[in-house]
ZAMARGU-4260 file (C-alpha; in steps of 0.2 Angstrom, whole numbers, plus 5000, padded with zeros to 4 digits):
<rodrens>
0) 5365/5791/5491 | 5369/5783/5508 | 5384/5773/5511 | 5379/5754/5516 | 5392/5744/5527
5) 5394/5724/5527 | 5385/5721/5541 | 5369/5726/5554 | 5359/5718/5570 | 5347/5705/5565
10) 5341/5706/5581 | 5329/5716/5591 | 5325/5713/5609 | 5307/5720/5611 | 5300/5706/5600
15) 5294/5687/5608 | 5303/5672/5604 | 5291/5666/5594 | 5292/5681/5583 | 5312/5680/5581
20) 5307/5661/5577 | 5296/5665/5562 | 5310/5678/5558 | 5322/5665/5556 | 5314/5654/5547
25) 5311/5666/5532 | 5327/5669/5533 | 5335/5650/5532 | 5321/5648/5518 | 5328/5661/5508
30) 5345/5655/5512 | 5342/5639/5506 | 5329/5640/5495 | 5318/5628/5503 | 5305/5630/5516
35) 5295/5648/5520 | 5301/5659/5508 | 5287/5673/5508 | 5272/5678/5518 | 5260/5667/5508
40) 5266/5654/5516 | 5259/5658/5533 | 5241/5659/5539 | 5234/5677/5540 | 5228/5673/5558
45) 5246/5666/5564 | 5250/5683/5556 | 5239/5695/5565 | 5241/5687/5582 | 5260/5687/5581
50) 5259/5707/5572 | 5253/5712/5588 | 5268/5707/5600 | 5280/5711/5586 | 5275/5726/5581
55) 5275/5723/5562 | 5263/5739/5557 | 5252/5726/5549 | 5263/5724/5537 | 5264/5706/5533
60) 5245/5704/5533 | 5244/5718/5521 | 5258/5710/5507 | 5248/5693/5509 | 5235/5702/5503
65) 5244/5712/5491 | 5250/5695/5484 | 5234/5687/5483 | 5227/5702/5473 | 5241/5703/5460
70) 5238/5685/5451 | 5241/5686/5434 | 5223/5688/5429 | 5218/5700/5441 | 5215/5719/5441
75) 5228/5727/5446 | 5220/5745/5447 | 5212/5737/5464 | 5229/5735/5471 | 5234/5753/5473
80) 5226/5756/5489 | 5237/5744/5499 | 5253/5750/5489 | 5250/5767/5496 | 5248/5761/5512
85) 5264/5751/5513 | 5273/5766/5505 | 5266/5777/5519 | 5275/5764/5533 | 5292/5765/5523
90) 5295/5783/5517 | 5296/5789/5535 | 5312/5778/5538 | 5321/5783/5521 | 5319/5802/5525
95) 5323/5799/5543 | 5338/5787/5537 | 5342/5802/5523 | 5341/5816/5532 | 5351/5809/5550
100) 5365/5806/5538 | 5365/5789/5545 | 5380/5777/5535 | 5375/5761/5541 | 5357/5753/5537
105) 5351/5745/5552 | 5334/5734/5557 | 5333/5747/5575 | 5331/5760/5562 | 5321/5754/5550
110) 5311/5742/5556 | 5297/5741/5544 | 5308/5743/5529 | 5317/5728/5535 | 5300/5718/5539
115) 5295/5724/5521 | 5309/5715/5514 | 5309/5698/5525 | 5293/5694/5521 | 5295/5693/5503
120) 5290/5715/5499 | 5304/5717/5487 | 5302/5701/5476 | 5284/5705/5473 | 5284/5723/5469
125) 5297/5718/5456 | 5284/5704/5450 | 5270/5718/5449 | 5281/5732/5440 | 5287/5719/5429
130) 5269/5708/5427 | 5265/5717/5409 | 5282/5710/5403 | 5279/5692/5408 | 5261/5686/5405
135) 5257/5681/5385 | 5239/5686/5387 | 5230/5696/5375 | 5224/5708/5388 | 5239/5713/5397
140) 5235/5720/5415 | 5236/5739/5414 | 5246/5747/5426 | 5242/5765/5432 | 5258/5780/5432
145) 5253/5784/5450 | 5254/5763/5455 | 5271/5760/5446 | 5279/5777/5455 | 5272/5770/5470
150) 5280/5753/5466 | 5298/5763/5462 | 5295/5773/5480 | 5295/5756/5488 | 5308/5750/5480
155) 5321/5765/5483 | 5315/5768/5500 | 5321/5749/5502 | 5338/5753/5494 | 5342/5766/5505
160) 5336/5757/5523 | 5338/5739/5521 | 5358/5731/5519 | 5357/5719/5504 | 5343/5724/5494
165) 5353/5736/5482 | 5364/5723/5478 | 5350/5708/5477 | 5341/5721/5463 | 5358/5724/5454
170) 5358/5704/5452 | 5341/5705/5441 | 5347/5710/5423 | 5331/5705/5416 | 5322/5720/5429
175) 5339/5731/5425 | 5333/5729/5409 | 5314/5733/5409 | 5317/5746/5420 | 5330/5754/5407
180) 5313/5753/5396 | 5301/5760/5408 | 5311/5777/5408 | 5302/5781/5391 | 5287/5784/5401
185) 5290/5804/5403 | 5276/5803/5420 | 5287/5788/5429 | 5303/5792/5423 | 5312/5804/5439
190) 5310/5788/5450 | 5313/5775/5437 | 5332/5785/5435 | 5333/5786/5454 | 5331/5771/5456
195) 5344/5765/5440 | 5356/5774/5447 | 5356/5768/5464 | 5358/5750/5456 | 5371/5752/5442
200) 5382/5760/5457 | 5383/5742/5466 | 5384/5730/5452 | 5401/5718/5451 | 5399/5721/5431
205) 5394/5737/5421 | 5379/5735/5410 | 5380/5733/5391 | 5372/5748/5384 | 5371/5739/5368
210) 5361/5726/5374 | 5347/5739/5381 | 5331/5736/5368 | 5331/5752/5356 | 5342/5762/5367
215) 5345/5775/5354 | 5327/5776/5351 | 5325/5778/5372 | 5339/5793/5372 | 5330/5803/5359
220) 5313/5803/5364 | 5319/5811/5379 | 5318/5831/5381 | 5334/5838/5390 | 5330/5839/5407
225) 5329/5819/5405 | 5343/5818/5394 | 5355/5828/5410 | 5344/5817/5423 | 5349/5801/5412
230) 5368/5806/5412 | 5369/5801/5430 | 5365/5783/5424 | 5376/5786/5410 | 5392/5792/5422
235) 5393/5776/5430 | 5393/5765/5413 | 5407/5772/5403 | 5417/5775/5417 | 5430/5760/5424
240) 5424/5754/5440 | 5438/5762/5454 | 5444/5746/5462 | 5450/5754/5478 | 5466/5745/5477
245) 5483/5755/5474 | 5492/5738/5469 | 5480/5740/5457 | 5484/5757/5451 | 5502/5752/5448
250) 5507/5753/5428 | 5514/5733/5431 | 5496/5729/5436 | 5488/5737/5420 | 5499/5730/5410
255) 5495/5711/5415 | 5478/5717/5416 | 5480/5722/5397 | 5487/5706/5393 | 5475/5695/5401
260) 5458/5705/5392 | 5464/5712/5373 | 5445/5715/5372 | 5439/5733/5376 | 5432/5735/5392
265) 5414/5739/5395 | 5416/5756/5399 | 5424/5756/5382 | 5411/5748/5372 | 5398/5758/5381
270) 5405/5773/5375 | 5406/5770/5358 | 5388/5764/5357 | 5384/5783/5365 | 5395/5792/5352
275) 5386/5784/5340 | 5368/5787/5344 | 5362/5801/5330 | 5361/5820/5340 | 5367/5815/5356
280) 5384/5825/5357 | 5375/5839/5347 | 5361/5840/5360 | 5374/5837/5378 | 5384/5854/5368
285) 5367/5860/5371 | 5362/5857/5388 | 5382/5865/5394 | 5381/5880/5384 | 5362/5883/5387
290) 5359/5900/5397 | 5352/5900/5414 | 5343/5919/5418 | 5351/5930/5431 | 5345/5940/5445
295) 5352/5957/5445 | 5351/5959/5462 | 5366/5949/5470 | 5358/5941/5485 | 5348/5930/5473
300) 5362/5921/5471 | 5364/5903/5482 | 5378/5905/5493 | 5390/5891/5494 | 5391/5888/5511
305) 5371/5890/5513 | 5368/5872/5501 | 5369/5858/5515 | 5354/5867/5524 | 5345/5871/5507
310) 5345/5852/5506 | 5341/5849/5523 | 5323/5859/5518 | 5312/5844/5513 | 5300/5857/5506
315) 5312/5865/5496 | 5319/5846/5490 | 5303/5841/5485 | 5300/5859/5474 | 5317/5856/5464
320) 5311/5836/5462 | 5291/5845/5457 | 5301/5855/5446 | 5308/5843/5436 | 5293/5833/5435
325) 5284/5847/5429 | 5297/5852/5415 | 5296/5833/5410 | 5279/5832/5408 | 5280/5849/5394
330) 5278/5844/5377 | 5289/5832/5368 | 5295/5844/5356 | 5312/5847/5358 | 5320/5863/5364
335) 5334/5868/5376 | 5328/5885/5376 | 5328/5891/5396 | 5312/5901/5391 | 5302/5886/5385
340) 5299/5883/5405 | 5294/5899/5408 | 5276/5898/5410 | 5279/5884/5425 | 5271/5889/5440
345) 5281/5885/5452 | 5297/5892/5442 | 5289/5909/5447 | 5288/5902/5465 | 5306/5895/5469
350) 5320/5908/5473 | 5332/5912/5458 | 5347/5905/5467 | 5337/5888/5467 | 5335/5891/5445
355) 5351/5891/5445 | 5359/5880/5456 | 5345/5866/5447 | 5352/5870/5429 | 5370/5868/5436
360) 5365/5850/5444 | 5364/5845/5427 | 5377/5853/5418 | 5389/5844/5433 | 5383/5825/5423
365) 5385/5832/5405 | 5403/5839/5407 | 5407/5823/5415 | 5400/5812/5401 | 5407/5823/5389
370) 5426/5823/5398 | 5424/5804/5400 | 5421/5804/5381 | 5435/5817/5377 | 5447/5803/5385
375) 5440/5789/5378 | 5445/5778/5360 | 5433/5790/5350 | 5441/5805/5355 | 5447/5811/5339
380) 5427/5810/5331 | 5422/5818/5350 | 5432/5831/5347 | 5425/5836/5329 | 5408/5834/5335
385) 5413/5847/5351 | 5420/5859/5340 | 5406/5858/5327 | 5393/5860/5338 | 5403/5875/5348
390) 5406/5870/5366 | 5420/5880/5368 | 5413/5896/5363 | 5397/5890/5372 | 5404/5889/5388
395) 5415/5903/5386 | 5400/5916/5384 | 5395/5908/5402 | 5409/5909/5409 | 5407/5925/5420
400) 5388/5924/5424 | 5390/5906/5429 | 5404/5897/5428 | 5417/5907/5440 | 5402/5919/5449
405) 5412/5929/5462 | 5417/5917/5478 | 5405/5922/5492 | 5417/5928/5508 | 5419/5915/5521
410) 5418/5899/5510 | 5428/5886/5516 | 5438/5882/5500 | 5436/5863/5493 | 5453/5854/5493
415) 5458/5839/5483 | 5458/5822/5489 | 5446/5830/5505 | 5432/5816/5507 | 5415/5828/5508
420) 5400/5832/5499 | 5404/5845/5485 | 5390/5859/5483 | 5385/5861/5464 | 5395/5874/5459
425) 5412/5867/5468 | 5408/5850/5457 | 5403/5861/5441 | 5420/5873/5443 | 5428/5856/5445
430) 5422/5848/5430 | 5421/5862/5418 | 5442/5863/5422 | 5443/5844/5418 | 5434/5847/5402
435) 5448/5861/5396 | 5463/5850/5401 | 5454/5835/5392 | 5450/5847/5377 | 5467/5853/5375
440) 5477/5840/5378 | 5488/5837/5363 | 5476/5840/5352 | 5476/5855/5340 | 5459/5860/5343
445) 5466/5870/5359 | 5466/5884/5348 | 5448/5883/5350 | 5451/5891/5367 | 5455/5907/5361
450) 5446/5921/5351 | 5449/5928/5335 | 5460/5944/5340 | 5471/5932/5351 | 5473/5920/5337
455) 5480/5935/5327 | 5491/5940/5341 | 5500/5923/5341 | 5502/5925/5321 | 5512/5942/5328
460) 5523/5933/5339 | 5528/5920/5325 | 5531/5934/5312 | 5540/5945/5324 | 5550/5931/5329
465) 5555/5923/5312 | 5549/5910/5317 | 5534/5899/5304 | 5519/5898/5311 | 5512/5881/5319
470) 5502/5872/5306 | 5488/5870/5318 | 5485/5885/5322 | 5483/5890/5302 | 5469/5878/5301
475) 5462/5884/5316 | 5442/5888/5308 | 5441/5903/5314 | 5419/5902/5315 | 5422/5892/5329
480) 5433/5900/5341 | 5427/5910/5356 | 5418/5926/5354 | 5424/5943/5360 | 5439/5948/5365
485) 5444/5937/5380 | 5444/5917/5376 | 5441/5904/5389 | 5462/5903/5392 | 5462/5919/5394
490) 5448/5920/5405 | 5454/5906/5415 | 5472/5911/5420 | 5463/5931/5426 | 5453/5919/5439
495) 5467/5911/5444 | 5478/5925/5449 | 5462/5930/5461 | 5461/5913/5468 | 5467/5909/5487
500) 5482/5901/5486 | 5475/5886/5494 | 5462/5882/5484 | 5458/5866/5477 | 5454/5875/5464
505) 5472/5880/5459 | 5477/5864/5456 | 5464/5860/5442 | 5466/5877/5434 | 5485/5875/5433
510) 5480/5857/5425 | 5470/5865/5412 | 5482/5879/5407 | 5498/5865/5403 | 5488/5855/5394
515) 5485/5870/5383 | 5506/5869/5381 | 5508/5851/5381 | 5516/5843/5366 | 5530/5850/5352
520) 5537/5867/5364 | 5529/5883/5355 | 5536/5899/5357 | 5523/5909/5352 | 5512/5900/5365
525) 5523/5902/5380 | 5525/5921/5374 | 5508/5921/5375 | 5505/5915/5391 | 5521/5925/5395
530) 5514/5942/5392 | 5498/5939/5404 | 5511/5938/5417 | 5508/5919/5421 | 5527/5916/5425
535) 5526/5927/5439 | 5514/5922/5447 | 5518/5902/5447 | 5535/5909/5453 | 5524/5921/5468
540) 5514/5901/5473 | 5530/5894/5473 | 5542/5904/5483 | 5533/5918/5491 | 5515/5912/5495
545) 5520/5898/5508 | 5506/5887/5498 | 5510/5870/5508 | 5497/5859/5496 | 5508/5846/5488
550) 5494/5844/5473 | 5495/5863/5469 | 5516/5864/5471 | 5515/5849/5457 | 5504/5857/5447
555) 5513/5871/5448 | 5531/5864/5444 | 5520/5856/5428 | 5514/5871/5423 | 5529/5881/5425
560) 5543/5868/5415 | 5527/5868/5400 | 5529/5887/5399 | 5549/5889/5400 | 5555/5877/5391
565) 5569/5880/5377 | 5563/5898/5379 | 5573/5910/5382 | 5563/5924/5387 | 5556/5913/5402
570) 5573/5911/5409 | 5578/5930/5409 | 5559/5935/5418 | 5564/5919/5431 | 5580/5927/5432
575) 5570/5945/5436 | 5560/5939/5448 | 5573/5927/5457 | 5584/5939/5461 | 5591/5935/5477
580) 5600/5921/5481 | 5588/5918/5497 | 5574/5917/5483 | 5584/5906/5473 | 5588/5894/5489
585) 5568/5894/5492 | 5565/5888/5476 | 5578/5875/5475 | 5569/5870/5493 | 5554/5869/5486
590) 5560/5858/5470 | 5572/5847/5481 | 5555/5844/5494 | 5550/5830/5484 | 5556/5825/5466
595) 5540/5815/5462 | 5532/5833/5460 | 5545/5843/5452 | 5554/5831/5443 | 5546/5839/5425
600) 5552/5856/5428 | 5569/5848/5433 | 5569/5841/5414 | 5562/5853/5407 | 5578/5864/5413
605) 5590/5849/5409 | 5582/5848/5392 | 5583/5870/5390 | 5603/5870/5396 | 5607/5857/5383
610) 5600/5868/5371 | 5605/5884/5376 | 5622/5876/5377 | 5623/5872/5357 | 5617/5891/5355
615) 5631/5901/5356 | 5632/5912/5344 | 5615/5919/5351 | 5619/5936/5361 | 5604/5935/5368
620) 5604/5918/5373 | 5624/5919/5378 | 5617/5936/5389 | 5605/5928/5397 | 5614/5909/5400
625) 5629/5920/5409 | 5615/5929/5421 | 5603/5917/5426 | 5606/5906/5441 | 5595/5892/5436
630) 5604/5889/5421 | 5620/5892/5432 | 5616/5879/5444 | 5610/5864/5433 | 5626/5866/5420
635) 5635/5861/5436 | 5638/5843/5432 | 5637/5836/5450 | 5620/5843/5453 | 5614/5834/5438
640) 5621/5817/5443 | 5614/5821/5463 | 5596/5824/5453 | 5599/5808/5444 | 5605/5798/5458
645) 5588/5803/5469 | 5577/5799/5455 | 5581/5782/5449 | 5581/5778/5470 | 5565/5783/5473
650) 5556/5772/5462 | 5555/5754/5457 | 5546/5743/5446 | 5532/5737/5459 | 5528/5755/5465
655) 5529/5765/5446 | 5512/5772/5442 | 5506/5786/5431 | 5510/5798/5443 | 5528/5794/5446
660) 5534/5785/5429 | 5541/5802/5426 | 5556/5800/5438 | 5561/5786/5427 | 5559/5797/5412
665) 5567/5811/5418 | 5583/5803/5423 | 5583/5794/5405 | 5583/5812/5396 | 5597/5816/5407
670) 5607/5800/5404 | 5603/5803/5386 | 5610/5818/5384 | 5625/5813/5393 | 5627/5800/5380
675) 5626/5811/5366 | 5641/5822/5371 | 5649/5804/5376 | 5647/5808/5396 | 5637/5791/5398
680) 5649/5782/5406 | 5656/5796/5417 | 5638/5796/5423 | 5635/5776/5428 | 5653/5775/5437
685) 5646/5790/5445 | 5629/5782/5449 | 5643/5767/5457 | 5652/5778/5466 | 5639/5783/5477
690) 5630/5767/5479 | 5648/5763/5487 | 5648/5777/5497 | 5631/5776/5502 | 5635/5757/5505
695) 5622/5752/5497 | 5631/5742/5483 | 5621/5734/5468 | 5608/5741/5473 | 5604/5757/5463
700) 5610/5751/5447 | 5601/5734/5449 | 5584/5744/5451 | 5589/5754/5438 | 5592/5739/5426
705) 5574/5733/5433 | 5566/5746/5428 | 5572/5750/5408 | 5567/5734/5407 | 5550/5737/5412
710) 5553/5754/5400 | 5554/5744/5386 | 5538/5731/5389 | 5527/5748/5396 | 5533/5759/5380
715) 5538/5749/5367 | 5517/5745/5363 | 5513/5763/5368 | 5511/5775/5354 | 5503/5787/5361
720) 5514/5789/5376 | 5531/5786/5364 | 5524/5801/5357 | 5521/5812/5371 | 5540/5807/5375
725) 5546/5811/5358 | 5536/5829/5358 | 5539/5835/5374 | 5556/5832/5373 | 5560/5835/5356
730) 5572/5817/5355 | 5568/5806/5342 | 5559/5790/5350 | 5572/5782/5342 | 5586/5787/5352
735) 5577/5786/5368 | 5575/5768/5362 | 5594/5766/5358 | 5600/5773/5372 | 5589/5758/5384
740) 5596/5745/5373 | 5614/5753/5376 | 5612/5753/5394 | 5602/5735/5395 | 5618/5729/5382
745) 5625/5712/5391 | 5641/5714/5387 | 5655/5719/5402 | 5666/5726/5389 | 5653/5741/5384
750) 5657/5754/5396 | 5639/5761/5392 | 5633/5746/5398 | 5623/5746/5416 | 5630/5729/5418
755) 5648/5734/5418 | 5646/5743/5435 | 5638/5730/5446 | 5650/5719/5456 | 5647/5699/5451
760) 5642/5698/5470 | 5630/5709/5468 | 5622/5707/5451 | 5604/5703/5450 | 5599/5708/5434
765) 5586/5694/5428 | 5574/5694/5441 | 5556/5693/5436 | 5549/5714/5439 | 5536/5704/5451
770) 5550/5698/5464 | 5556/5711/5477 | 5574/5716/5476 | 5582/5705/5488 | 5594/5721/5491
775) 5590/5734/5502 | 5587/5751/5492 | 5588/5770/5496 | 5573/5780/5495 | 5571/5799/5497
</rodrens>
């Protein structure tokens, strides 16, 4: 869809004066709402005569007639003639507009379109489309398939070409609504969802589902080519608008954004009223897992870097948009059975690169509903409906034949935050990889990932390792897990040591794999991932490959702290494969380039030394603790306070978000262990010592203060973060609770006390977290 801009020329030189004058007075009539509004106003002859120096293409003369044969009482079979031709006048532009790749709508460019629309085209197509639904006569006019797809044509030609008219549509609700209702007419409904779409992706508001007439009636009668088309429409209602805005990312403004509207949001409410709808999870498991034919021969296949002229062949655009009319004009009966379409003609007639790159079009829109879902308030019920119904083993069996195909030579690899247009399969590897994380995040249905003989080998590892097994693991149902002997993790991290190490793509695999570890540590599932020689090659990314992606390095750090924490295995193999000290000073360079990133594996090595520390009457653990220079490093106490002093400096209240709230966490744990072995105050008068020295005085600790007292109005009503923190790092949420309120104590006889160690001068302790710190701060 085309971007539109704010403004355009309303001007165009070649017509008279007294053109631009008629031209202008439209438009003040529409403006005010007074005067000439629309064409029959104006006498057909004023009309012709001025058509002629203008240049108009006869097009007012022919929408006054068109509005003169479109009473309520008249036949509108008669009409479709004249719909045709004014369709004829405006398609050109929208494929001219379409294909230049042009951004900005423009009256030089489209200068019927944009006469089509000041003379009043819009408004009575809409009044025709919608006449059935507002005249009480017995005898309602009848409106042909080929008229309304005619009308719809007009209409999106319209959106596309002319600035304003997207927008003036998305204002209707009541023709949002009936065109909501006209999608259950199978021969009309590819341009009715084109058109939906293209208006539900400018409105202010999202539309209530819920207030759509027999919506779940509308989603079942449709067959699953229209149930995949009609998840485009249903992407942009359950997700919550992007409001462009980084204030308005930050965790201060969602939580005065929570305060001010306890209601669910739209998006919310929209995607409960989807869940429960009767067979619609059940039949989107279907349309993922659903099998797509393969060519044997190779160079069948659509190469990546071949798409954008693929779609620059009209001929071959309109014999993907055929096809899918075609399929949705098969029988009603329900089937998502590839060889159900079979007998279509022109399915023998279209390459089999073009089959497939079609059936992954729409398996892009039902992954994304499905990881919306997965994320959303119903996600525990989403998530016994997606195991029910098999997904995971579903997409596991298409993994190799379509998922991750062998990457054709020469593609130019995708990387995040890169504004272009993905090709279907980038968007599907993409989005399959955000299903996985979103699957297996903190939920013990990850075990769904893996197939039955891997299951058994993580019962080895617990027995071998005396160690009882995780509960969810024993009530992983075994009829539901992957097939074979490869499951999708294992799958998943064999692609991604083949992939080049600065793909985009890295980032989302590594995203999906630590999710698979998030929560309580398990040993046997960082053996696992252990054994497939994962560690090494995070550690090869990190130090070796000279990957310079800051989204990959994060991920990576993530992953890697996930897989070696509290294990002790994971620290010897580091130890094996850092085993110089010039790798060992790359890594630190790589950790010490920017906290933000690697902040989690510097607690997760905090978390693993205090541990290892209380262990020692472990030989092993005693063996590898006097070997390992990681280990070595971060028991040195002034390494921990300069980690602590960067990460509480880095940060304030007014720039926290979810990506960086972790530094604040982060130098908790650390000050939390500190206060267990009664270091806390050793570590606040070191925190003063080098504001001092850094002549920055008050300003550290105030900041600090600041923000633990932003921790306690963010966490406090969280439960589900309060238990992230309480699982990942295996503190009781209490004491992380306690220690705040010992550091936020008032009192300047508490030598744990933040207070304590701020100069009167300098104290500022009570200042709203909306105010900027009057002091200046250090930042990294």
């Amino acid at each position: 869809m085309a971007t539109r801009s704010a403004g355009f020329s309303r001007t165009q030189t070649s017509r008279g004066n007294s053109c631009k004058n008629i031209f202008n007075k439209i438009r003040q009539g529409q403006i005010k709402g007074v005067g000439l509004t629309r064409v029959s106003q104006f006498p057909v002859a004023l009309l012709e005569e001025r058509d002629k120096r203008a240049q108009w293409q006869g097009i007012p003369v022919l929408l006054r007639r068109l509005h003169e044969s479109s009473h309520p009482n008249s036949d509108l079979s008669k009409i479709h003639s004249m719909v045709m031709e004014l369709s004829s006048l405006l398609s050109m532009e929208a494929m001219s507009f379409v294909t230049e790749e042009r951004k900005t709508p423009q009256e030089s460019t489209s200068p019927n379109t944009y006469t089509f629309d000041l003379f009043g085209g819009v408004d009575l197509f809409v009044e025709i489309l919608m006449r059935p639904t507002l005249t009480v006569q017995e005898d309602l006019p009848i409106l042909s398939d080929d008229l309304i797809k005619d009308c719809l044509s007009v209409l999106y030609n319209c959106c596309i070409c002319t600035e304003g008219v997207t927008k003036s549509l998305a204002a209707r609700e009541d023709f949002v609504t009936f065109l909501f209702t006209l999608m259950s007419n199978k021969k009309v409904f590819l341009q009715t969802a084109t058109l939906i779409e293209d208006i539900l992706s400018v409105r202010k508001e999202i539309i209530q589902l819920e207030e759509i007439p027999n919506l779940a009636g509308l989603v079942q009668s449709f067959n699953q080519q229209q149930l995949a088309n009609f998840c485009r429409i249903l992407s942009v209602t359950i997700s919550e608008p992007d409001v462009g805005v980084d204030d308005k990312h930050t965790l201060l403004a969602r939580s005065t954004q929570q305060k001010t509207s306890t209601c669910p949001s739209r998006a919310e409410s929209n995607q409960v009223t989807l869940v429960n709808i009767p067979s619609f999870i059940e039949r989107l498991c279907k349309l993922a897992t659903r099998k797509v034919t393969e060519a044997a021969d190779a160079s069948a296949r659509l190469e990546l870097e071949d798409w954008h002229s693929w779609l620059d062949n009209a001929l071959v655009l309109d014999a993907l948009m055929q096809l899918a009319i075609e399929e949705a004009e098969q029988s009603s009966t329900e089937s998502s059975d590839e060889s159900s379409l079979s007998s279509s003609p022109l399915r023998h007639r279209l390459p089999q690169s073009m089959k497939i790159v079609h059936e992954i079009m729409y398996k892009v829109e039902v992954l994304y509903v499905l990881c919306v879902l997965l994320m959303g308030r119903q996600r525990n019920q989403v998530h016994r409906m997606l195991a029910e119904f098999k997904l995971i083993p579903g997409l596991n069996n298409l993994f190799d034949k379509l998922i991750w195909r062998r990457q054709p030579s020469g593609h130019v690899l995708h990387r995040q935050n890169q504004n272009c247009d993905c090709s279907p399969e980038i968007s599907f590897k993409i989005q399959f990889l955000r299903l996985l994380q979103s699957f297996s995040d903190h939920h013990e249905n990850k075990y769904l990932l893996l197939s039955g003989q891997e299951l058994n080998e993580l019962s080895d590892i617990y027995l071998n390792a005396n160690v009882f097994e995780m509960e969810a693991l024993n009530n992983t149902d075994r009829n539901l897990v992957c097939d074979g002997k490869k499951g999708l993790l294992t799958r998943l991290i064999s692609v991604m040591k083949k992939e080049p190490i600065d793909s985009s793509f890295r980032f989302w695999q590594a995203r999906a794999v630590e999710s698979f570890l998030r929560g309580t540590p398990s040993y046997a599932d960082q053996v696992f991932l252990l054994r497939r020689g994962l560690l090494e090659h995070i550690l090869y990314c990190i130090i070796d490959s000279g990957c310079k992606s800051h989204d990959v390095l994060q991920s990576y750090f993530d992953l890697l702290g996930e897989l070696m924490k509290f294990n002790i295995d994971a620290f010897k193999r580091f130890n094996k494969y850092v085993n110089t000290e010039e790798k060992f000073q790359m890594f630190l360079t790589q950790i010490n380039s920017s906290l933000v990133d690697s902040n989690m594996l510097v607690r997760c090595i905090v978390l693993s030394l205090d541990r290892f520390e209380s262990q020692t009457k472990d030989v092993k653990v005693v063996e590898v603790f006097s070997e390992c220079r990681l280990l070595s490093y971060m028991a040195q106490v002034e390494n921990r306070l300069s980690f602590l002093f960067r990460l509480t400096s880095i940060i304030n209240v007014q720039t926290l978000t979810q990506e960086n709230v972790s530094c604040l966490n982060t130098s908790l744990v650390i000050l939390m262990l500190a206060r267990r072995r009664g270091k806390l105050p050793f570590y606040l008068s070191a925190l003063q010592e080098k504001e001092y020295a850094e002549k920055y005085p008050g300003c550290l600790l105030n900041n600090f203060h600041n923000l633990l007292r932003f921790w306690q109005h963010h966490y406090l009503n969280k439960d589900k973060d309060s238990t992230c923190l309480e699982n990942s790092s295996c503190i009781p949420f209490t004491y992380w609770k306690e220690t705040v309120s010992v550091l936020l104590g008032s009192g300047r006889s508490s030598r744990c006390a933040i207070a304590s160690y701020i100069d009167e001068a300098y104290r500022d302790l009570d200042r709203d977290f909306l105010e900027p710190s009057p002091f200046r701060c250090i930042t990294e």
